[in-house]
N, CA, C and O atoms as a printed pandas DataFrame, in Angstrom:
     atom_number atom_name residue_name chain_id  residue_number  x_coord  y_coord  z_coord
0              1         N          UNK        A               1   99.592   33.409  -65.076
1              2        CA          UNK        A               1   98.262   33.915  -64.891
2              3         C          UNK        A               1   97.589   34.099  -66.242
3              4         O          UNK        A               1   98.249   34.266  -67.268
4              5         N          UNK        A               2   96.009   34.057  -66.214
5              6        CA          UNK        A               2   95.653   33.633  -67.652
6              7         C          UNK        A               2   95.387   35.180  -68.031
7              8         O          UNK        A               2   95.094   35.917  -67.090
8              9         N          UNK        A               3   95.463   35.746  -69.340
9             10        CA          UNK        A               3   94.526   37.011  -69.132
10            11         C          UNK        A               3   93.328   36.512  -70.305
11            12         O          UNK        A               3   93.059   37.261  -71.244
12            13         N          UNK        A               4   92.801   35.469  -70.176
13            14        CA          UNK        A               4   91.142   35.362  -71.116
14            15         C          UNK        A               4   90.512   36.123  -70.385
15            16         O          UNK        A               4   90.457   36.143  -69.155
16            17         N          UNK        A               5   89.827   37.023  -71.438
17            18        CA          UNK        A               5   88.559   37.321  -70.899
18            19         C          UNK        A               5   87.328   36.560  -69.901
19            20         O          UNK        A               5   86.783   35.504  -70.219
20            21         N          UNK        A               6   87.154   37.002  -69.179
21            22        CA          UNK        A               6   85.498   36.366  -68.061
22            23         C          UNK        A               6   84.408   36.482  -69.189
23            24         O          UNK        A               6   84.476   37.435  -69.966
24            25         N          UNK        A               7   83.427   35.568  -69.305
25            26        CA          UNK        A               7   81.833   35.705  -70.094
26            27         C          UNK        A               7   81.591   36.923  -68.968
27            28         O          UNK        A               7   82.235   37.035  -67.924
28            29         N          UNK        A               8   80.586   37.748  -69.390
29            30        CA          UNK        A               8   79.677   38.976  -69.112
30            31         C          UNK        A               8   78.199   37.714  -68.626
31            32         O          UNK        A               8   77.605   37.392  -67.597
32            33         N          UNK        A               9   78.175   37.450  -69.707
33            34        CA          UNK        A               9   76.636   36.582  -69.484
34            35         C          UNK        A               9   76.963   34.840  -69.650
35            36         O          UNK        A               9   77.941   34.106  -69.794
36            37         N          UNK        A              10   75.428   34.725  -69.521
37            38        CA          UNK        A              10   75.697   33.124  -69.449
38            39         C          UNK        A              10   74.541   32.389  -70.207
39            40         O          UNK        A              10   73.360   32.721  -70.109
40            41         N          UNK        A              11   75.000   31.369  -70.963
41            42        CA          UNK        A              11   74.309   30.842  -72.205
42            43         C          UNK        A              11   74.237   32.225  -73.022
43            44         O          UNK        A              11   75.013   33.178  -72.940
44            45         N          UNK        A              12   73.011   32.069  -73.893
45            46        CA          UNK        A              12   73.262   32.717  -75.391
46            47         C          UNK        A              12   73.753   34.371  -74.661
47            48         O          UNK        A              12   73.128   34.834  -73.707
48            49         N          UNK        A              13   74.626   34.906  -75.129
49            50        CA          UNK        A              13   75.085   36.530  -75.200
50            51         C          UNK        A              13   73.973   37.145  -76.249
51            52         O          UNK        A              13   73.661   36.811  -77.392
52            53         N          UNK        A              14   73.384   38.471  -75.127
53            54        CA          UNK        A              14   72.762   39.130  -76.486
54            55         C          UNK        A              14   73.757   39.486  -77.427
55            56         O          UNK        A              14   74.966   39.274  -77.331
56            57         N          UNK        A              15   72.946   40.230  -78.643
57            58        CA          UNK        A              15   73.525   40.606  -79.910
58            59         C          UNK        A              15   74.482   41.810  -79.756
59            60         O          UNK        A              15   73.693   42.747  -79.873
60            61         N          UNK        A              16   75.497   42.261  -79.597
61            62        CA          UNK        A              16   76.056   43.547  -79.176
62            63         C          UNK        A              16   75.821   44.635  -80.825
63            64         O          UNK        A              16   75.168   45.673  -80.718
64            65         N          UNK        A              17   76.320   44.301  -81.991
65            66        CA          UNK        A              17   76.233   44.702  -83.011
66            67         C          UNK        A              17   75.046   46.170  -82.939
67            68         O          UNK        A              17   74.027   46.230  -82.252
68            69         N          UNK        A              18   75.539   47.133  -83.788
69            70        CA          UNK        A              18   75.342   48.541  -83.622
70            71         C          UNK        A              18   74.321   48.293  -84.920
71            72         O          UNK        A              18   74.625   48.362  -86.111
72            73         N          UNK        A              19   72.789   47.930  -84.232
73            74        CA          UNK        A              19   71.719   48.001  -84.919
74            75         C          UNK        A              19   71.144   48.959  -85.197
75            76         O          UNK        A              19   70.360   48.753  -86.123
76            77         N          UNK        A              20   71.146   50.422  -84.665
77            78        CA          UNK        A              20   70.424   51.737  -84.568
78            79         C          UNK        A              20   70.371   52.010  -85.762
79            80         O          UNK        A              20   71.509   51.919  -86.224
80            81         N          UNK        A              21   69.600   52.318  -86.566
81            82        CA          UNK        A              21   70.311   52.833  -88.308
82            83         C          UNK        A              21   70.718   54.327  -87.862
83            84         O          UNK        A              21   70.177   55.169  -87.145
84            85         N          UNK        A              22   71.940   54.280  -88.622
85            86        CA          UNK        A              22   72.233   55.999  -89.089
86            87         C          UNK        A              22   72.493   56.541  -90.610
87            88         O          UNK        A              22   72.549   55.627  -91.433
88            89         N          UNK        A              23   72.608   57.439  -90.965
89            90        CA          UNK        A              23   72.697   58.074  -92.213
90            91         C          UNK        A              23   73.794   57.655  -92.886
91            92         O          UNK        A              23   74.838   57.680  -92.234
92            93         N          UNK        A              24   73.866   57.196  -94.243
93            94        CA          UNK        A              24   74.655   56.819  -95.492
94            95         C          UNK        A              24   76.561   57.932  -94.903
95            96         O          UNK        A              24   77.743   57.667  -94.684
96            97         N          UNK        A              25   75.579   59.210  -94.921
97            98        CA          UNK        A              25   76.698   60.153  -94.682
98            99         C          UNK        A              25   77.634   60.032  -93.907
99           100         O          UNK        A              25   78.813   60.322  -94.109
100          101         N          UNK        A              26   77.042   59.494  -92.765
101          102        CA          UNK        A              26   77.936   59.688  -91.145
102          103         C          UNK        A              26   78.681   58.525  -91.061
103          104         O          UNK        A              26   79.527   58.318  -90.192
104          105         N          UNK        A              27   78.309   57.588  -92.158
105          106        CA          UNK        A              27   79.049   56.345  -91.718
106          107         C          UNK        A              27   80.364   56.298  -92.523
107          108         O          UNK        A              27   80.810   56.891  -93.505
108          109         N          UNK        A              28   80.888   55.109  -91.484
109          110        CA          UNK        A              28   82.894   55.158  -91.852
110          111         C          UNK        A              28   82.798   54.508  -92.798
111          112         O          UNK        A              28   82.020   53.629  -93.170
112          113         N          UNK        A              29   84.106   55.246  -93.406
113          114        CA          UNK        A              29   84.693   54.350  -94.824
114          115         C          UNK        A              29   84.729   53.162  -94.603
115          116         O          UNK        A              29   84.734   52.681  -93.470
116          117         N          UNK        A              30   84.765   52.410  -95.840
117          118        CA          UNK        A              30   84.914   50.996  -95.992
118          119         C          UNK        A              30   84.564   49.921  -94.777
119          120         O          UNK        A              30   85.125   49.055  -94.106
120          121         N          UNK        A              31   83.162   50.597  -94.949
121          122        CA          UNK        A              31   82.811   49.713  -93.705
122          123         C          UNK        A              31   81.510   48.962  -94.094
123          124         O          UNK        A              31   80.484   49.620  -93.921
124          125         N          UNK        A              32   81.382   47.891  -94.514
125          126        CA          UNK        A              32   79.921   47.386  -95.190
126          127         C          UNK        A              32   78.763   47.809  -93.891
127          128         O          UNK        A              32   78.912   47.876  -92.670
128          129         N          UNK        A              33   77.683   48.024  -94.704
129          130        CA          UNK        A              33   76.196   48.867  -94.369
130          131         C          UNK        A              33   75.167   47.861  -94.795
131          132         O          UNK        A              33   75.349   46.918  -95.566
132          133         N          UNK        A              34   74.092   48.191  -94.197
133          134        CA          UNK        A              34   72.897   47.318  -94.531
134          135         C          UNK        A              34   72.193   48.397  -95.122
135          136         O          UNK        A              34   72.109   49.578  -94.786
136          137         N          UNK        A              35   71.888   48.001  -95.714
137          138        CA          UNK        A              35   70.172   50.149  -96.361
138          139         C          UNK        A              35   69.364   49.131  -95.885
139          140         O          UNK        A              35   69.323   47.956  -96.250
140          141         N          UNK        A              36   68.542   49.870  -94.784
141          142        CA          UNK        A              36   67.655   50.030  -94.010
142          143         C          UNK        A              36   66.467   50.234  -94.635
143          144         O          UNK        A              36   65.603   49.368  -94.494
144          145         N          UNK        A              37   66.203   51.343  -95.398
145          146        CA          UNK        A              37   65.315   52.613  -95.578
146          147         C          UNK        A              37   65.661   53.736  -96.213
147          148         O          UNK        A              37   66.742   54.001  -96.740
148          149         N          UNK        A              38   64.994   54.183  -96.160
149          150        CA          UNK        A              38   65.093   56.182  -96.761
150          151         C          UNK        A              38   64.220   57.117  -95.885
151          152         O          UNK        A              38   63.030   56.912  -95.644
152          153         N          UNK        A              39   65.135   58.435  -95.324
153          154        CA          UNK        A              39   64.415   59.470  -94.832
154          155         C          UNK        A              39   63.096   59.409  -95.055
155          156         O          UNK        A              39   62.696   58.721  -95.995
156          157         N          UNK        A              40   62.000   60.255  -94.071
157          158        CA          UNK        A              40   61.025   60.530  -94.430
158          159         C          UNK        A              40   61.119   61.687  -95.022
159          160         O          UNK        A              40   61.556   62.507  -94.215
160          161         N          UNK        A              41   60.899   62.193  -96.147
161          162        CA          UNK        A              41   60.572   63.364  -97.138
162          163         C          UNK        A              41   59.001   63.557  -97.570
163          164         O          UNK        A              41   58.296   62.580  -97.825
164          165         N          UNK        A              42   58.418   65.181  -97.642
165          166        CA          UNK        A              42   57.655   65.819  -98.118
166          167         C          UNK        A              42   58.100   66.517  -99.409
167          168         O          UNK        A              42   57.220   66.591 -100.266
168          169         N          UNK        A              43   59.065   66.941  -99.658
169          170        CA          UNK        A              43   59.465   67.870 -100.803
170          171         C          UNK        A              43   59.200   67.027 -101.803
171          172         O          UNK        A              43   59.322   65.826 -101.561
172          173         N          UNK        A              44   58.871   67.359 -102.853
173          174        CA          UNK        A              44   58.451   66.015 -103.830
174          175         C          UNK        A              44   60.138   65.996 -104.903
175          176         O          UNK        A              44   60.499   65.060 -105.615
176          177         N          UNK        A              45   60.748   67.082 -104.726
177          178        CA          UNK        A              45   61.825   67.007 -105.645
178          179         C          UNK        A              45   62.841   66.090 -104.623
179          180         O          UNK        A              45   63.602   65.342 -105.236
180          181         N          UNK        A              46   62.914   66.070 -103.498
181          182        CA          UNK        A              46   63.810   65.050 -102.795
182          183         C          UNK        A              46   62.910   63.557 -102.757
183          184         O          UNK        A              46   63.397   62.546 -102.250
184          185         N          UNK        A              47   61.749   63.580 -103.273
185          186        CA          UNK        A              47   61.211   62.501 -103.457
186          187         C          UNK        A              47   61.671   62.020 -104.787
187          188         O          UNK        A              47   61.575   60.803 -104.942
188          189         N          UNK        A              48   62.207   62.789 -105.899
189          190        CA          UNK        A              48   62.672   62.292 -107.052
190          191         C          UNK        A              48   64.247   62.088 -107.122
191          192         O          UNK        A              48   64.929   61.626 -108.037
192          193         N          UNK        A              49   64.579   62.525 -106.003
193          194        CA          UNK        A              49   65.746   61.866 -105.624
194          195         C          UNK        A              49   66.236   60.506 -105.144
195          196         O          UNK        A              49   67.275   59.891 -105.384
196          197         N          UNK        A              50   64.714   60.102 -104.070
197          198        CA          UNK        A              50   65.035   58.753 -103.677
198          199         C          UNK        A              50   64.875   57.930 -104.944
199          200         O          UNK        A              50   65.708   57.150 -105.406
200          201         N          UNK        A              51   63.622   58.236 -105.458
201          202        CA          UNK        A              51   63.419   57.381 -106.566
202          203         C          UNK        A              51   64.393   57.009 -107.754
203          204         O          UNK        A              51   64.340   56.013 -108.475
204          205         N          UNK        A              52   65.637   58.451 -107.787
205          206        CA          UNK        A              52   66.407   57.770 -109.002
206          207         C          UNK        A              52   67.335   56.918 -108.290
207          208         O          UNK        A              52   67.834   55.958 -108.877
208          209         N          UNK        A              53   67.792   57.335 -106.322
209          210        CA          UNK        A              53   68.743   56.186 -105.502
210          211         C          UNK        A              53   67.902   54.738 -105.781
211          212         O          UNK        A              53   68.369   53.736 -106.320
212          213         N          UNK        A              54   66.756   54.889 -105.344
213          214        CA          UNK        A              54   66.152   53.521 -105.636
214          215         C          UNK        A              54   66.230   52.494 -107.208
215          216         O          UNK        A              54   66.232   51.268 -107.317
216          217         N          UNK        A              55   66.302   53.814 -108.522
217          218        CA          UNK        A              55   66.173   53.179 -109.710
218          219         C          UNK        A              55   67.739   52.349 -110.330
219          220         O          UNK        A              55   67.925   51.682 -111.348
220          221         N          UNK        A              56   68.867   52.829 -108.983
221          222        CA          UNK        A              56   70.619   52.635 -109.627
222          223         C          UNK        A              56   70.732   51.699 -108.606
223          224         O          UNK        A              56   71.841   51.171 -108.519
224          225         N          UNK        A              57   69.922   51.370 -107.849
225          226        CA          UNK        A              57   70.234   50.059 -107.112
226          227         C          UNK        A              57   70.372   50.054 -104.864
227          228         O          UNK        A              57   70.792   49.330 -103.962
228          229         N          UNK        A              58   69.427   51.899 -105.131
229          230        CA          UNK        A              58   70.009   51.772 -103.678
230          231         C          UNK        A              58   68.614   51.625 -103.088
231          232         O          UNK        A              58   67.858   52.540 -102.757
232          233         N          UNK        A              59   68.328   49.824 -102.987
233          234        CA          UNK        A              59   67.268   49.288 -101.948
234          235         C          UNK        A              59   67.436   48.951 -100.927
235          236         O          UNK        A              59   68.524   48.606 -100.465
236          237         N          UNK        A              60   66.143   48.987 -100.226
237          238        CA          UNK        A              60   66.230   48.243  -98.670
238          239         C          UNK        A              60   66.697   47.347  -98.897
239          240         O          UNK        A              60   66.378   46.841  -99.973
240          241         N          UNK        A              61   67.909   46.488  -97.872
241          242        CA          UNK        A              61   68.344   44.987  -98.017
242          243         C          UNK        A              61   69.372   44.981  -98.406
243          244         O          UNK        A              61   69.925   43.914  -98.142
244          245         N          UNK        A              62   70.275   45.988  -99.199
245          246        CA          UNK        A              62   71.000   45.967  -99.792
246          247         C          UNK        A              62   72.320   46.402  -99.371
247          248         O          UNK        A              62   72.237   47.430  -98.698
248          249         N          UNK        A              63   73.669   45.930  -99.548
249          250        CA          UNK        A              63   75.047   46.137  -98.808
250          251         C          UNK        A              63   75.729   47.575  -99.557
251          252         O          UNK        A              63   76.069   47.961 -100.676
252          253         N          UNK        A              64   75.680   48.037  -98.230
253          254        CA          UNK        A              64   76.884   49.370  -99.434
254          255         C          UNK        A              64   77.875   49.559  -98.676
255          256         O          UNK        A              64   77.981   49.159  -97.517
256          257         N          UNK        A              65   78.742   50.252  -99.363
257          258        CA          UNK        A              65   80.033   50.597  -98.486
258          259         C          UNK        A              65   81.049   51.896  -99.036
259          260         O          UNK        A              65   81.961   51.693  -99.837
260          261         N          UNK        A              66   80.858   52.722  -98.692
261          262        CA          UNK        A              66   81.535   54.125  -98.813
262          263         C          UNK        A              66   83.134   53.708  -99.229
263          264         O          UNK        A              66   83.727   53.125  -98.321
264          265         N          UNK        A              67   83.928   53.936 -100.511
265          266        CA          UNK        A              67   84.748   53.304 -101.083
266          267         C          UNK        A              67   85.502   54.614 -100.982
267          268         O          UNK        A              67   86.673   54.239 -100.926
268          269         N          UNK        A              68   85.499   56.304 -100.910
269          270        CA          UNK        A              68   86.057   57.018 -101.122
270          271         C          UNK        A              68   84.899   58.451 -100.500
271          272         O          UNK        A              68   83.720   58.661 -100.782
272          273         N          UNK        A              69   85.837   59.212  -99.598
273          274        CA          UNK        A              69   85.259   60.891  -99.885
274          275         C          UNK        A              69   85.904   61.899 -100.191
275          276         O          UNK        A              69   87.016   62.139  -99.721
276          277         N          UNK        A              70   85.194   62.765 -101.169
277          278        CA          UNK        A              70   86.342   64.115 -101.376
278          279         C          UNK        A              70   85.855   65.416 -101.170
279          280         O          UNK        A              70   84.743   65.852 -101.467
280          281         N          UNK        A              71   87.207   66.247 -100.395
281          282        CA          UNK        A              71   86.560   67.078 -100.360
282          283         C          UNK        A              71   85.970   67.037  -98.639
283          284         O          UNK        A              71   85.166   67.958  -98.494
284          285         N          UNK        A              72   86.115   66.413  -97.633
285          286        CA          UNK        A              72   86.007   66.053  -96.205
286          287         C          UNK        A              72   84.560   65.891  -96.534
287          288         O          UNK        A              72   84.054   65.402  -97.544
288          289         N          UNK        A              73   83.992   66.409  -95.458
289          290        CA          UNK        A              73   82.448   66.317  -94.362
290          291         C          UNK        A              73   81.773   67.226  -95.665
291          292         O          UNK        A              73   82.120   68.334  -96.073
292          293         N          UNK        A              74   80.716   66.357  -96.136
293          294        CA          UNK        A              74   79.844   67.572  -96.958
294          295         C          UNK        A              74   80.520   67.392  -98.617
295          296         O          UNK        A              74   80.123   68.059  -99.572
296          297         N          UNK        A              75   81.410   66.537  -98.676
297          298        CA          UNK        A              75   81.806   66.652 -100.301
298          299         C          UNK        A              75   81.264   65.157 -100.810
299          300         O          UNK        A              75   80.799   64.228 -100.149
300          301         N          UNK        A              76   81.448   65.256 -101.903
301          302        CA          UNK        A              76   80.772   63.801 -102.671
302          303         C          UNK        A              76   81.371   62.660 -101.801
303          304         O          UNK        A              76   82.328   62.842 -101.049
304          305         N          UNK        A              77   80.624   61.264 -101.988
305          306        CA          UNK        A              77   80.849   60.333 -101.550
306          307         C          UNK        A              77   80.702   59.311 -102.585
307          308         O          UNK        A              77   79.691   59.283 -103.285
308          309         N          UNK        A              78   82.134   58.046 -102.788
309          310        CA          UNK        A              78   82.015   57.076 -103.337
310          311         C          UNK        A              78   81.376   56.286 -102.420
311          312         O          UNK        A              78   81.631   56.232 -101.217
312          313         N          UNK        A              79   79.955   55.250 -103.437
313          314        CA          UNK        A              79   79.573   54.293 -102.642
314          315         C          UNK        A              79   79.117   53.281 -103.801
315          316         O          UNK        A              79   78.607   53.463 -104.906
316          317         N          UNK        A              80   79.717   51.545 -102.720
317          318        CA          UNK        A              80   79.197   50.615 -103.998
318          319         C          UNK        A              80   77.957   50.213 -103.306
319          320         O          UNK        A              80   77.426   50.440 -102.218
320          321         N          UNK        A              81   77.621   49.288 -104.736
321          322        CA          UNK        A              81   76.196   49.280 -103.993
322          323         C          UNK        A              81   76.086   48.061 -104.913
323          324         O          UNK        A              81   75.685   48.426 -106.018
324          325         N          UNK        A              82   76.298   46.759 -104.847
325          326        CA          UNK        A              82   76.027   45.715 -105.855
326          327         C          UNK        A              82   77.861   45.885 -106.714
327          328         O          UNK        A              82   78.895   46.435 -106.336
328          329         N          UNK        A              83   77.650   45.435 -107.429
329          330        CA          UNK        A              83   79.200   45.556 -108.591
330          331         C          UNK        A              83   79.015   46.909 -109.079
331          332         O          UNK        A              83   79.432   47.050 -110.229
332          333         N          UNK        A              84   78.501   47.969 -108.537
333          334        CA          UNK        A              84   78.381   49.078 -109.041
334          335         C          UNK        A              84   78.831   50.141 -107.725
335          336         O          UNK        A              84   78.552   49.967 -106.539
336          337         N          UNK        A              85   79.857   51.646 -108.514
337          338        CA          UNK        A              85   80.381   52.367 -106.950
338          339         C          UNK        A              85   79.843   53.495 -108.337
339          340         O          UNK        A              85   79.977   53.419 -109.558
340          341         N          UNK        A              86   79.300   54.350 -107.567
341          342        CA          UNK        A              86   78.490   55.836 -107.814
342          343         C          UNK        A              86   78.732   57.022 -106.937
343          344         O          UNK        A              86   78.200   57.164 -105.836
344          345         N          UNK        A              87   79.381   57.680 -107.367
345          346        CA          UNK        A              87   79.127   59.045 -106.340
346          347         C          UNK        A              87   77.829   59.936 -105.921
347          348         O          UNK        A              87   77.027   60.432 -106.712
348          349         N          UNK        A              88   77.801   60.030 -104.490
349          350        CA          UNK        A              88   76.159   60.406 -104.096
350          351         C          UNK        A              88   77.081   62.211 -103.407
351          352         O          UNK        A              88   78.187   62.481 -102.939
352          353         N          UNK        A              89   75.956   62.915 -103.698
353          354        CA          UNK        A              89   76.299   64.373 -102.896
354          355         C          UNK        A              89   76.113   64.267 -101.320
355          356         O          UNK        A              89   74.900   64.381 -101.143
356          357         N          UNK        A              90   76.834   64.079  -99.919
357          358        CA          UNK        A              90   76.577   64.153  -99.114
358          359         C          UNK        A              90   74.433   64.429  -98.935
359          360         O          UNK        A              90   73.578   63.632  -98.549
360          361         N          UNK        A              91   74.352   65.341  -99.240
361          362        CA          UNK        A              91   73.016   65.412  -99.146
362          363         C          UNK        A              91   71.973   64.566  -99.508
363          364         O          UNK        A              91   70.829   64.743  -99.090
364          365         N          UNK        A              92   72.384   63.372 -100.494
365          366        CA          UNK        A              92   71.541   62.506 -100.869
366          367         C          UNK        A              92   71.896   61.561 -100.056
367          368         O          UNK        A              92   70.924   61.053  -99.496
368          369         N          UNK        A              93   73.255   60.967  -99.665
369          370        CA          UNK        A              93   73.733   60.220  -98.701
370          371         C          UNK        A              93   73.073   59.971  -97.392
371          372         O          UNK        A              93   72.762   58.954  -96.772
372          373         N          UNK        A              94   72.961   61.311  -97.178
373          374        CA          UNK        A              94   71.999   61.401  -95.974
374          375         C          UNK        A              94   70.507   61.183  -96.005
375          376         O          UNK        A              94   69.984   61.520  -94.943
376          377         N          UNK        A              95   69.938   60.869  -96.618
377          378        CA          UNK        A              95   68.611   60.139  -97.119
378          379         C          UNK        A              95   68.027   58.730  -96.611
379          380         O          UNK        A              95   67.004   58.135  -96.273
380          381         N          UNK        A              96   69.709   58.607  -96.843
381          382        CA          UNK        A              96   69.854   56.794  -96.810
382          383         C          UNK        A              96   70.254   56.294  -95.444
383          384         O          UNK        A              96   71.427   56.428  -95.097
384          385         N          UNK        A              97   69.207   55.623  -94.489
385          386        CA          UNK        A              97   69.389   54.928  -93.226
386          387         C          UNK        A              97   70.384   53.612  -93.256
387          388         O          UNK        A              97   70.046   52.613  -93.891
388          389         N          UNK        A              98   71.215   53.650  -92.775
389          390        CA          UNK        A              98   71.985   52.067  -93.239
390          391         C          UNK        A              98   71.896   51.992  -91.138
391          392         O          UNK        A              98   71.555   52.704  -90.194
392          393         N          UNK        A              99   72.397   50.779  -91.385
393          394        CA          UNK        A              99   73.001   50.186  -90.049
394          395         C          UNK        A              99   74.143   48.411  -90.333
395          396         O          UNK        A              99   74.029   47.416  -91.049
396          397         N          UNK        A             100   74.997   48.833  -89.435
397          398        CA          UNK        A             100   75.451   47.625  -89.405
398          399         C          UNK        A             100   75.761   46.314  -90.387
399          400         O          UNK        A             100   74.680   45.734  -90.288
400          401         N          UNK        A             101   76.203   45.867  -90.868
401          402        CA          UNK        A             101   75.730   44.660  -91.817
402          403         C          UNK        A             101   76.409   43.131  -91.147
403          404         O          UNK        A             101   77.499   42.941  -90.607
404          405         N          UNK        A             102   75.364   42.250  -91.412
405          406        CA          UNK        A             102   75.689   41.311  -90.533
406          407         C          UNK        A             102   76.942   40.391  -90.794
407          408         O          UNK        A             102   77.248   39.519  -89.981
């Protein structure tokens, strides 16, 4: 008896891939990311925050991937971002919309 899977659908399968963006923070280790975006912010000092993520390389378009955390939920986070891995404070992490990478 065979056990292959049955198709669900027929001709093209939609896309299943976990497009929703979520936060830099919440996402699993070593798992490549797409950056999406950045939070919407009013505070102008968390606005000089995106701007220095934006000035070290963390743009829309761009692949990252959480390389290390210390310290659990809420402690720094290694993330590369290009040939470059930087530690972000959970709180800036969370700034950053990623989703999925293709």
């Amino acid at each position: 008896m065979s056990t292959a899977p049955s198709p669900s659908c027929t001709g093209a399968c939609p896309d299943t891939r976990d497009t929703a963006p979520r936060t830099l923070d919440a996402w699993p280790l070593r798992t490549p990311a797409l950056l999406q975006g950045f939070a919407p912010v009013h505070d102008p000092e968390v606005r000089r925050t995106l701007h220095r993520l934006a000035e070290i390389g963390f743009l829309p378009g761009e692949v990252v991937e959480i390389v290390a955390r210390a310290g659990g939920r809420g402690g720094p986070i290694a993330v590369r971002v290009g040939g470059s891995t930087f530690a972000l404070r959970a709180h800036e992490a969370a700034l950053l919309r990623v989703r999925e990478a293709a």
